[in-house]
C-alpha positions as CSV (number, residue, x, y, z in Angstrom):
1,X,0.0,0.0,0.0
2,X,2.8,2.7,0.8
3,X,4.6,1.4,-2.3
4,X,1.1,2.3,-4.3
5,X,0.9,6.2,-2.1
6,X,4.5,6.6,-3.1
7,X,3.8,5.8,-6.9
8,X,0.5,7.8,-7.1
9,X,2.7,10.6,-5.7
10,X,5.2,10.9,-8.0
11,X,2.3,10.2,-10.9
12,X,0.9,13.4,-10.1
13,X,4.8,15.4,-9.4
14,X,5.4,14.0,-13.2
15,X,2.4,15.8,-14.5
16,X,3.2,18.6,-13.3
17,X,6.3,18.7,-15.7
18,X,4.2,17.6,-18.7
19,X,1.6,20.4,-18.4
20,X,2.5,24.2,-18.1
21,X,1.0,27.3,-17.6
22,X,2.0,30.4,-19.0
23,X,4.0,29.0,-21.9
24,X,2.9,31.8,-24.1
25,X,2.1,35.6,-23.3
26,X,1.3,38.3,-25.9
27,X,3.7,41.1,-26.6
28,X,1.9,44.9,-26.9
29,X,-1.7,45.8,-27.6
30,X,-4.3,46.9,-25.4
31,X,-6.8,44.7,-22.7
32,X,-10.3,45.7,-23.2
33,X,-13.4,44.1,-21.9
34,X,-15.2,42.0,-24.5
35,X,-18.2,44.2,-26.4
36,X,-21.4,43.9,-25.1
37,X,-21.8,42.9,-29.3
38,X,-19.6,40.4,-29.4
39,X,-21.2,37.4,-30.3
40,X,-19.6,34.9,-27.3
41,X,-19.6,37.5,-25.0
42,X,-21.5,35.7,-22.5
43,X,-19.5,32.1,-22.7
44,X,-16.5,33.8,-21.7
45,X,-14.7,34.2,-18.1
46,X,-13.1,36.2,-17.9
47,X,-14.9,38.6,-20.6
48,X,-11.5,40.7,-21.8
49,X,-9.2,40.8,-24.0
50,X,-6.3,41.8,-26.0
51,X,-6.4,44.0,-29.3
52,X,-3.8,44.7,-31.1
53,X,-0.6,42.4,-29.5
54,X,0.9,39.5,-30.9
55,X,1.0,35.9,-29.6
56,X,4.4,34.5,-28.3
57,X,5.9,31.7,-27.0
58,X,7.0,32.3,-23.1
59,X,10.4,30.0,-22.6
60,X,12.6,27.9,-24.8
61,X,11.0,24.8,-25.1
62,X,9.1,22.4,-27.7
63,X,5.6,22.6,-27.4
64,X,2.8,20.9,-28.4
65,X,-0.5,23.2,-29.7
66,X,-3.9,22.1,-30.3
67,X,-6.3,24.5,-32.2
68,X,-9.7,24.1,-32.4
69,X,-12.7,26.1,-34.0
70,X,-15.0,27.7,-31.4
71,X,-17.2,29.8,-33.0
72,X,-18.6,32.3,-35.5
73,X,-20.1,35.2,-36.6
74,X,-19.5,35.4,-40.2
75,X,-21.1,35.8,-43.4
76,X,-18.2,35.3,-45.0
77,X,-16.0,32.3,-45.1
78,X,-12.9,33.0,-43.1
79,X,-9.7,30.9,-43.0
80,X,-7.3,30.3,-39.4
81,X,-3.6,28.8,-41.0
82,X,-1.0,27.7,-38.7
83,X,2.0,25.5,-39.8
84,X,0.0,24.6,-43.2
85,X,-2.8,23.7,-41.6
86,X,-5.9,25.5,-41.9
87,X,-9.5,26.0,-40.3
88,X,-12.7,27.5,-42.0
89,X,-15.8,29.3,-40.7
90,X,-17.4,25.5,-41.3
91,X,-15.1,24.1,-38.1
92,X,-12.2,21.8,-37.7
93,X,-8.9,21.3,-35.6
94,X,-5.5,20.6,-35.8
95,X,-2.5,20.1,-33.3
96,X,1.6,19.6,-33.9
97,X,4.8,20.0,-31.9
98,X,7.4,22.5,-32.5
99,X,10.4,23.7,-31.0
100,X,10.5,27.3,-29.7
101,X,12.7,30.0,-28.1
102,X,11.8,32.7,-25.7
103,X,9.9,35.3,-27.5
104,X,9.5,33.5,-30.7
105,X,6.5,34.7,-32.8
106,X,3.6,31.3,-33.1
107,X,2.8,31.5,-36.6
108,X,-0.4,32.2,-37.8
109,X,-2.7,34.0,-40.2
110,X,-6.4,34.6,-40.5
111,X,-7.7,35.8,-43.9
112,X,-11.1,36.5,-44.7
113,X,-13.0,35.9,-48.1
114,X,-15.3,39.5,-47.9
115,X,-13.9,42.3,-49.8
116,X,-11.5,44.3,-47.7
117,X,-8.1,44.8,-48.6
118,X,-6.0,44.0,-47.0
119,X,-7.5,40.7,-46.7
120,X,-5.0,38.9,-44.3
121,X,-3.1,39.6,-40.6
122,X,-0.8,37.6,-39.9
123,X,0.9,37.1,-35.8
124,X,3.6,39.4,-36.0
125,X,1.8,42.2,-37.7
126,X,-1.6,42.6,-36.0
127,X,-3.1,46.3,-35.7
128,X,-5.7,48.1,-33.4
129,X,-8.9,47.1,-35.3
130,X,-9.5,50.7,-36.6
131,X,-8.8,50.0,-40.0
132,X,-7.6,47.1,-40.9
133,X,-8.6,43.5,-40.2
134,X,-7.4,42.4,-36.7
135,X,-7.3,39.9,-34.3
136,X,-7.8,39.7,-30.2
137,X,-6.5,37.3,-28.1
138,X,-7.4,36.2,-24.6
139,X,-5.3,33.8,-22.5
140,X,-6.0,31.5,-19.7
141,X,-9.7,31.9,-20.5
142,X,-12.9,29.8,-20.5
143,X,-14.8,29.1,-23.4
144,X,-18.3,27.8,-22.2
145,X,-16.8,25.6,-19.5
146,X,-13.8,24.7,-20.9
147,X,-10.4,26.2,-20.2
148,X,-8.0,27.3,-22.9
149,X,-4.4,28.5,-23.1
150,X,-5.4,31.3,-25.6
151,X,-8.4,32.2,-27.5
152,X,-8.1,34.2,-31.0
153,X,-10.9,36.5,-31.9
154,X,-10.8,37.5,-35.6
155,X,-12.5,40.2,-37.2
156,X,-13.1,40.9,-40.4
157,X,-15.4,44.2,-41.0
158,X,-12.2,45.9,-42.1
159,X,-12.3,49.8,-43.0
160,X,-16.1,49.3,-42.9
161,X,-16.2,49.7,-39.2
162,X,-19.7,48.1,-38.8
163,X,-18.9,45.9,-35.6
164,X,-15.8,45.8,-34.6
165,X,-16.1,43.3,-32.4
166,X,-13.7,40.1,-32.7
167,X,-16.0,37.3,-32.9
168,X,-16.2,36.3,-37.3
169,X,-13.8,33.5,-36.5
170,X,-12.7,31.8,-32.5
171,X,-10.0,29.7,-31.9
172,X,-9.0,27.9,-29.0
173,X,-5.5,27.0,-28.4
174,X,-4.1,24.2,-25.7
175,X,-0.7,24.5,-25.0
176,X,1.3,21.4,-23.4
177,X,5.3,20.7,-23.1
178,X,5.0,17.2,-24.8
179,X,6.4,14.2,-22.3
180,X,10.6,13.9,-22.5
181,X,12.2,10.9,-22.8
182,X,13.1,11.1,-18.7
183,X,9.3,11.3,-17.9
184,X,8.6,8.1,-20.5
185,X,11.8,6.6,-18.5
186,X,10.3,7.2,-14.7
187,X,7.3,6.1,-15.7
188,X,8.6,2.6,-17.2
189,X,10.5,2.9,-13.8
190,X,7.4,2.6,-11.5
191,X,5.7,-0.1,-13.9
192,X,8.9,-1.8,-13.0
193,X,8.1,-1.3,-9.3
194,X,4.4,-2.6,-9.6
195,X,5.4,-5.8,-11.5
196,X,8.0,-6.2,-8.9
197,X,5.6,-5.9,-5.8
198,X,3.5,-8.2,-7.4
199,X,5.6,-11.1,-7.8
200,X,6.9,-10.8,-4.7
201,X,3.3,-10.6,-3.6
């Protein structure tokens, strides 16, 4: 029984490792609290947000990203691409590991298929929403129940300045460090200690 306590307790010191928080952060921009006309308004806690700064990776590690479509509120049909993969206004997800350094940019674009030039905004070169189509982001924020690393809120009214109010395409982003080679080793290491206990058992 105290070999089972002992195992349960490193189990849960081993998780630890293999899930983060605050492995990304966003670099300028403004917080806001969420319109009142924002489609979503009301699934999210907390209801703010950032317009305007760009989405980065927090330390020097490889990390593996889930995105996943959330909502939206869009006539027109609006594209998420990250890594060559790529979400529509019609739903989808996608996930992959990649190495990063401290302060390194995670690559993405949103581009919408309504007529405003410029189409596209890219991570890395996201404005204020006056103009120009734009992008907020929300981290460590709950989407109807369910917690997510970041949320990105794209909007894409443009120059016509009819809404402005990031919800035409939502996507949720789970961050995790994915499990080293020393965590796959310790846990073989246990199962070693089980099978032992139980043959001498």
């Amino acid at each position: 029984m105290k070999l089972i306590k002992i195992a349960a307790a490193a189990l849960i010191t081993l998780s630890s490792f293999a899930a983060q928080a605050g492995l990304m952060y966003i670099d300028g921009g403004a917080n806001l609290p969420v319109p009142t006309n924002n489609y979503f308004k009301n699934v999210l806690n907390p209801q703010t947000y950032n317009i305007g700064g760009n989405l980065k990776a927090n330390q020097t590690e490889s990390l593996f990203l889930s995105f996943e479509f959330l909502g939206k509120e869009a006539g027109w049909t609006n594209t998420f691409t990250s890594e060559g993969n790529t979400i529509t206004t019609s739903g989808g997800s996608f996930s992959y590991s990649k190495a990063y350094t401290l302060g390194e940019l995670i690559q993405f674009t949103f581009k919408t298929g309504g007529a405003v030039v410029p189409n596209t905004v890219a991570n890395g070169n996201n404005n204020d929403g006056e103009e120009l189509v734009s992008f907020a982001i929300a981290l460590d924020t709950e989407f109807d129940g369910v917690m997510y690393d970041a949320i990105l809120f794209f909007d894409d009214t443009g120059g016509y300045k009819d809404d402005d109010n990031h919800d035409d395409l939502v996507i949720g982003i789970k961050a995790s460090v994915p499990e080293s080679s020393t965590f796959v080793l310790m846990l073989m290491g246990l199962a070693g200690l089980f099978a032992a206990r139980r043959l001498k058992a």
